[in-house]
C-alpha positions as CSV (number, residue, x, y, z in Angstrom):
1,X,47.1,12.5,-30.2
2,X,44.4,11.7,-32.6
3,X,43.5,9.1,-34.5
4,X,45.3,8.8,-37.9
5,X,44.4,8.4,-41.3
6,X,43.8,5.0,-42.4
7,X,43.6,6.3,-46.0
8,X,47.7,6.4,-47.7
9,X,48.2,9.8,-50.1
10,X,48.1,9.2,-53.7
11,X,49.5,11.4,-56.2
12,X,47.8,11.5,-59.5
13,X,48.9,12.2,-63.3
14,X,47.7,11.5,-66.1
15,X,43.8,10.8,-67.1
16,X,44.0,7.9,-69.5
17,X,40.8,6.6,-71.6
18,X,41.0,3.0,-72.9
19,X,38.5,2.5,-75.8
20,X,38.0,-1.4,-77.4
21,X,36.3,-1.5,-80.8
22,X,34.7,-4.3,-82.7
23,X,35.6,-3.2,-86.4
24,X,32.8,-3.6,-89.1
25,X,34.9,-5.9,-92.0
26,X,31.3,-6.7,-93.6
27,X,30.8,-3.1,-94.0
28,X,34.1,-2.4,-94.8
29,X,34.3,-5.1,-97.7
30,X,31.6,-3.5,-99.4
31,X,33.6,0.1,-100.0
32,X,35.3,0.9,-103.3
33,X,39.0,0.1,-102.5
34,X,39.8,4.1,-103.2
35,X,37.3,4.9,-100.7
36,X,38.6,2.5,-97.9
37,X,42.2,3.9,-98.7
38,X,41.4,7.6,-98.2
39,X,39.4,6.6,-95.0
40,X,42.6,4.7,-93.5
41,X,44.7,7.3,-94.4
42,X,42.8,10.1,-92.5
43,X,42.4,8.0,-89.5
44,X,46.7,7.3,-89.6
45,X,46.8,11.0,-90.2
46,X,45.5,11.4,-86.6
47,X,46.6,8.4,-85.4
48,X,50.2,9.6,-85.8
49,X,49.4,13.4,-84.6
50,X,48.1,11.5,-81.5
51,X,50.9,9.2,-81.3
52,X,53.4,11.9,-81.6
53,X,52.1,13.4,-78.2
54,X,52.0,17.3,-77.4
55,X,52.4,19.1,-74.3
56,X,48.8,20.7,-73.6
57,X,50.1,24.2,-72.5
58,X,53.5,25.7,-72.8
59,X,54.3,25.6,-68.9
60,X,54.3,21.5,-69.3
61,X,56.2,18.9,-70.9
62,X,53.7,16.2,-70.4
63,X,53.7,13.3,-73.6
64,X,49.8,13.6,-74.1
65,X,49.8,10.5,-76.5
66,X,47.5,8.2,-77.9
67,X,48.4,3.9,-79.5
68,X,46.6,1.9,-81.3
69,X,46.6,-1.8,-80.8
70,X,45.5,-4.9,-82.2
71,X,43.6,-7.0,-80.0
72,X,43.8,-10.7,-79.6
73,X,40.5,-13.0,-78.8
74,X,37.1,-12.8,-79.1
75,X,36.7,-9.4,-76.7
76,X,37.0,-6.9,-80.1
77,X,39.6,-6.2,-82.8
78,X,41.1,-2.8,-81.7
79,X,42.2,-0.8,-78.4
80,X,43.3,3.0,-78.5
81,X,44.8,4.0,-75.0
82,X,45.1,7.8,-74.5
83,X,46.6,9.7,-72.1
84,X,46.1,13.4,-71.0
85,X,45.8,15.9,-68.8
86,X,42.0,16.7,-67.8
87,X,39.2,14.7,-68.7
88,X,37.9,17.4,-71.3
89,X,40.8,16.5,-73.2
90,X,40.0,13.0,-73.2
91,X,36.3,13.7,-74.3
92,X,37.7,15.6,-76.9
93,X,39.3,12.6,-78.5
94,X,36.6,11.1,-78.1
95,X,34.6,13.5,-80.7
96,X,37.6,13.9,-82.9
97,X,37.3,10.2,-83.5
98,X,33.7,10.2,-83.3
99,X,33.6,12.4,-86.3
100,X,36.6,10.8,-88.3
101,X,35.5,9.1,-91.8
102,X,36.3,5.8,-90.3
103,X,34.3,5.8,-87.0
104,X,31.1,4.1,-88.4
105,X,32.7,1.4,-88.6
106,X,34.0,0.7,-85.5
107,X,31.5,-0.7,-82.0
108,X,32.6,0.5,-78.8
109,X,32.3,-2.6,-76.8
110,X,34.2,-1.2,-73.7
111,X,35.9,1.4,-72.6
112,X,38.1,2.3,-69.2
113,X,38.8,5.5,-67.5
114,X,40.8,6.4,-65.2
115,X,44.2,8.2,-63.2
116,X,47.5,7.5,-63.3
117,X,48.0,6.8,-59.5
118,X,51.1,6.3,-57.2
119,X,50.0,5.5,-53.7
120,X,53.1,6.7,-51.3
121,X,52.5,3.7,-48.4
122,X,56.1,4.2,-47.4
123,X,55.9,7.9,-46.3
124,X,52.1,8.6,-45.6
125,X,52.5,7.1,-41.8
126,X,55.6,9.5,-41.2
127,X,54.0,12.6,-43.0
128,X,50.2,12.1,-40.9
129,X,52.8,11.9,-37.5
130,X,54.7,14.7,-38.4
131,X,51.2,17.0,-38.7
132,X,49.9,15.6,-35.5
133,X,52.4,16.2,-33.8
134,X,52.7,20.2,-34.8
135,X,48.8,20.0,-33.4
136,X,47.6,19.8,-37.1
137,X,44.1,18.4,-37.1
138,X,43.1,15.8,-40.4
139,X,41.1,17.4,-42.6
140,X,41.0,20.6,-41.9
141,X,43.0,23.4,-44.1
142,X,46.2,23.5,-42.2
143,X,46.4,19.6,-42.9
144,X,45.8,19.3,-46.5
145,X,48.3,22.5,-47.2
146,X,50.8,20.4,-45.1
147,X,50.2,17.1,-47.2
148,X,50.3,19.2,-49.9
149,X,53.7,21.3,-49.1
150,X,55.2,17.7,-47.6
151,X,54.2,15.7,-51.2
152,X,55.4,18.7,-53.4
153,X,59.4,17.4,-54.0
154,X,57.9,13.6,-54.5
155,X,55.7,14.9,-57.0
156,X,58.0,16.6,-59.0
157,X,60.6,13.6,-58.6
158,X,57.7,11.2,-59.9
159,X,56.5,13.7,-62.6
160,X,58.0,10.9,-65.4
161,X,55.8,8.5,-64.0
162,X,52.8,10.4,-63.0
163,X,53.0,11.7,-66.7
164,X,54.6,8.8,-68.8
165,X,54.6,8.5,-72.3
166,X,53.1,5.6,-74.1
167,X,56.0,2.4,-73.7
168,X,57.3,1.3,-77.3
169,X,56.6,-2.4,-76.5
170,X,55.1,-4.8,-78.5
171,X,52.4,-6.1,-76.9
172,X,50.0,-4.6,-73.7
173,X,48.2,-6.6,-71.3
174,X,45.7,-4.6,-70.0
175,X,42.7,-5.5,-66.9
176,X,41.1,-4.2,-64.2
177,X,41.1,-5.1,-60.5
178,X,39.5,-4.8,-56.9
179,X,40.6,-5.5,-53.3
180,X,38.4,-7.4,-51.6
181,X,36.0,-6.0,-49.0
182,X,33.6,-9.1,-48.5
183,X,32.7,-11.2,-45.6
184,X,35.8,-13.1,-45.0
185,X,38.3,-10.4,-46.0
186,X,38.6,-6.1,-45.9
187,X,41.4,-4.7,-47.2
188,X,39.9,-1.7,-46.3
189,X,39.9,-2.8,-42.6
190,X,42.8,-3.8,-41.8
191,X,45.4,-1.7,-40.4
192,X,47.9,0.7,-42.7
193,X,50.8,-0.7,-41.2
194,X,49.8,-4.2,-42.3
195,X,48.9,-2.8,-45.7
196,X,52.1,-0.7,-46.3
197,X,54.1,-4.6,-45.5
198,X,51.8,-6.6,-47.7
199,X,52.3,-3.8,-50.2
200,X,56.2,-3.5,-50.2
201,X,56.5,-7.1,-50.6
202,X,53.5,-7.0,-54.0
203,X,56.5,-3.9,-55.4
204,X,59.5,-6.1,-54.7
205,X,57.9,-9.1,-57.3
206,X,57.3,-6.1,-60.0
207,X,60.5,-4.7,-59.1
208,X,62.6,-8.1,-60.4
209,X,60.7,-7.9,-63.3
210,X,61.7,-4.2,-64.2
211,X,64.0,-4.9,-67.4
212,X,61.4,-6.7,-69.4
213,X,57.7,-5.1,-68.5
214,X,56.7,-1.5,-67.6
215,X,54.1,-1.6,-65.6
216,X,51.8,1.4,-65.0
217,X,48.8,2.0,-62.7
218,X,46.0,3.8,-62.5
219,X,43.3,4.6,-59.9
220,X,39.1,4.3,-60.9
221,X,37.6,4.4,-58.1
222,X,34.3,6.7,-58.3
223,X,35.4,6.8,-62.0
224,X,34.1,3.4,-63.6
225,X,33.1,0.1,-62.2
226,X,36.8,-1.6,-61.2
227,X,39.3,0.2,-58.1
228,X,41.8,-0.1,-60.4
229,X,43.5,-0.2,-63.9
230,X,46.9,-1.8,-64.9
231,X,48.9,-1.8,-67.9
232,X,51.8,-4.5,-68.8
233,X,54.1,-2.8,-71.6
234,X,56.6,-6.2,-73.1
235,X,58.3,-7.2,-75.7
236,X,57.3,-10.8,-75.0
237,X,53.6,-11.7,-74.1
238,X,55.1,-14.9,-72.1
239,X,56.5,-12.1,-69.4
240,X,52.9,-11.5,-68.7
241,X,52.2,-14.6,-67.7
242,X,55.2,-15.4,-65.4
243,X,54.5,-11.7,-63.5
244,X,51.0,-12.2,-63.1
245,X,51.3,-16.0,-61.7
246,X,54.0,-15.1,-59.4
247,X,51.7,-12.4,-57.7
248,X,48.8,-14.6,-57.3
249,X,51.0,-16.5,-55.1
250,X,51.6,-13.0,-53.0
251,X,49.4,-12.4,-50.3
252,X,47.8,-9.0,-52.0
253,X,46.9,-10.7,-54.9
254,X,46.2,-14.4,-53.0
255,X,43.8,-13.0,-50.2
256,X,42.4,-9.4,-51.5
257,X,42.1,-9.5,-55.2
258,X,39.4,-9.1,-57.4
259,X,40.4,-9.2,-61.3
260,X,38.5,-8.6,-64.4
261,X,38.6,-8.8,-67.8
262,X,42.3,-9.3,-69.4
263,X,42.7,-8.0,-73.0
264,X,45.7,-8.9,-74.9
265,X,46.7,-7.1,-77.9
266,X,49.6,-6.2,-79.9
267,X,51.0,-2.6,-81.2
268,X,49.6,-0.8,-84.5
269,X,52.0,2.3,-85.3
270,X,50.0,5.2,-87.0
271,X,52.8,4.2,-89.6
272,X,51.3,1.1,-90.6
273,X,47.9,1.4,-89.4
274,X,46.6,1.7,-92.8
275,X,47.7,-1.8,-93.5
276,X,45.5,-3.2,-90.7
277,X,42.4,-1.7,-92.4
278,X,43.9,-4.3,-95.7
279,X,43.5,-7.3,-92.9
280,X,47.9,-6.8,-92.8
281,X,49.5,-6.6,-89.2
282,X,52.6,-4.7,-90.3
């Protein structure tokens, strides 16, 4: 029998841009008060369109939604997370904002892209068997259609996840992250078996904290400079904290992470979004 994959199957959903913005109040101060009112009222205009969320063809029912929120700290003023179904459809937010009334004056200090990603560690060891075994060999046609035909119920039983809407919460906790592949450690390396454990027990602590955050994850690599993205939907910013501490104590997190940035900010509805633009958080 031949060596199996090392490499778990992922199923992918959603292509999500986050955008942070450094907003231009000098600038803004120095606009007639009727001309910064129409401005804010055309950018909630498609704020709430995006917010709303459409299905991008008529076969699909996927959210395709946009929020605005208010960021925390020194690291900007405003994020806009979007999620869609292709990456032309993100670009094209990106020019209908580009050429909204409101766009000169706001800096693009960062910005994120990336996949909604759901890595199946429980079943790809028992789906790569199963193809050896009917003398499948990996990589070749007759193996992909077989991952392909064995991952088709799981996708469509995931589809809620691989296409979610935006949570209601409050407040987002957004950051990017890495597993390790230096001197001392690989995740990379070691075995799949090993990495499907350490990556059960990392689910059971996100798992106990289900009722209060909605976590959702997406894969970057060979898209921007991190592995990958996550998102932290609460109702109380302290839940951030407690989740996040208690997985640095998990061996994932404790011996193969890498983190970056962490960018804390709080919901702006389209229907109050104007009010921001007065220096009001509604």
């Amino acid at each position: 029998m031949p060596e199996l994959p090392q490499v778990p199957i992922t199923l992918e959903g959603s292509k999500v841009l986050h955008q942070m913005f450094r907003f231009d109040w000098a600038a803004w101060k120095t606009l007639p008060a009727t001309e910064r009112l129409a401005l804010a009222g055309e950018f909630s205009e498609i704020l709430a369109r995006w917010e709303q969320g459409t299905a991008s063809t008529a076969e699909n029912a996927h959210p395709n939604q946009s929020a605005l929120f208010s960021q925390i700290g020194h690291k900007g003023d405003l994020t806009l997370i979007h999620f869609r179904d292709s990456l032309e459809d993100l670009n094209r937010v990106e020019l209908e904002l580009a050429q909204s009334g409101i766009y000169p004056y706001l800096q693009l200090v960062n910005s994120y892209l990336s996949v909604v990603e759901l890595g199946l560690y429980e079943s790809s060891e028992k789906i790569y068997a199963q193809l050896s075994e009917s003398g499948f060999e990996p990589g070749t046609p007759e193996w992909n259609t077989g991952i392909t035909e064995a991952t088709a119920r799981t996708f469509a039983s995931l589809a809620s996840r691989l296409f979610p809407s935006i949570p209601p919460a409050k407040y987002l906790c957004f950051y990017p992250m890495d597993r390790k592949r230096g001197e001392q450690v690989n995740w990379y390396t070691e075995p799949m078996a090993d990495r499907r454990s350490m990556m059960h027990e990392h689910g059971m602590i996100g798992r106990r904290y289900a009722d209060s955050v909605r976590q959702i994850i997406t894969g970057s690599i060979g898209l921007d400079d991190w592995e990958w993205g996550v998102d932290l939907f609460a109702e109380d910013p302290v839940v951030f904290k407690k989740l996040i501490y208690e997985m640095r104590f998990d061996k994932v997190s404790a011996v193969y992470a890498s983190f970056g940035e962490f960018f804390l900010s709080v919901r702006v509805p389209a229907a109050s979004s104007a009010k921001w633009f007065e220096g009001i958080l509604a």
